[in-house]
C-alpha positions as CSV (number, residue, x, y, z in Angstrom):
1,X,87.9,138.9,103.0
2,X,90.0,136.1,101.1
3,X,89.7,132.7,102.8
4,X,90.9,129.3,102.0
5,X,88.7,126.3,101.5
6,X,88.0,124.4,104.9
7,X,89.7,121.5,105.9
8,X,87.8,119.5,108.5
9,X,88.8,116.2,110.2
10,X,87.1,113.9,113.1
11,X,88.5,114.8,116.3
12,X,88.5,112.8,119.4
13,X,86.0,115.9,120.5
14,X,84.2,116.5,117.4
15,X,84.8,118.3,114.1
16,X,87.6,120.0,113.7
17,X,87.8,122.3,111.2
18,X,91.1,124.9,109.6
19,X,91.6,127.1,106.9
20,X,93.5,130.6,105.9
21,X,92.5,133.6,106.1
22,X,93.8,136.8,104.7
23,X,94.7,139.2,107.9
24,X,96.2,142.7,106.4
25,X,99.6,141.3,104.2
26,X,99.6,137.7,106.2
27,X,98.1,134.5,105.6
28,X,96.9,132.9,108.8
29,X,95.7,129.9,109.9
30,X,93.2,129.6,112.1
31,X,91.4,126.0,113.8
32,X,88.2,125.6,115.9
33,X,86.3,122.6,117.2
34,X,82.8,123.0,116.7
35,X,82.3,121.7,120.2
36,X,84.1,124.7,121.8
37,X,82.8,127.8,122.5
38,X,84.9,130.9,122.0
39,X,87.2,132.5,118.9
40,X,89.1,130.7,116.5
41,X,92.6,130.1,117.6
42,X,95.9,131.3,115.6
43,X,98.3,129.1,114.6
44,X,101.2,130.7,112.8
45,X,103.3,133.8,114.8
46,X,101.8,137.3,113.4
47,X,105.8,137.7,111.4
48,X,104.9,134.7,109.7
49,X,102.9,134.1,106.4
50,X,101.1,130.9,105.3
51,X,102.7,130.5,101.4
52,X,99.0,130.9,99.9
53,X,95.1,130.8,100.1
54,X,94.0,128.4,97.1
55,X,94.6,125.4,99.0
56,X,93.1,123.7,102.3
57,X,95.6,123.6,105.4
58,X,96.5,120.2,106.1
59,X,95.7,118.7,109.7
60,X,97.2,115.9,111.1
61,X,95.5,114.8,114.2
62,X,96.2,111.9,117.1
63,X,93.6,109.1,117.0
64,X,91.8,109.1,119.9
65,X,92.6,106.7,123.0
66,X,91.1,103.6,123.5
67,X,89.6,102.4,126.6
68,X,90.3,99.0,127.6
């Protein structure tokens, strides 16, 4: 199996982590939080490819809401 290096960020629910995996002829991308039971999820549509596996996916997420 050919997969990416992990990219991992602090979520407002823990670690979340991403990377690319080879699935048949496509590139995926695939994200779990380590505080969620169940299967990674799927990001791009099955007809579309991620452009390679020797880089990280980047994540981008919200910071977390503040109480006041």
């Amino acid at each position: 199996m050919h997969v990416s290096a992990p990219a991992v960020a602090e979520g407002a629910d823990g670690p979340v982590i991403a990377w690319v995996a080879k699935t048949g002829e496509t590139n995926t991308v695939f994200v779990t939080r380590l505080s969620t039971a169940g299967d990674p999820v799927r990001l791009n549509p099955p007809q579309a490819s991620v452009d390679s596996l020797h880089q990280a996916p980047g994540l981008a997420l919200r910071p977390a809401a503040r109480s006041t």
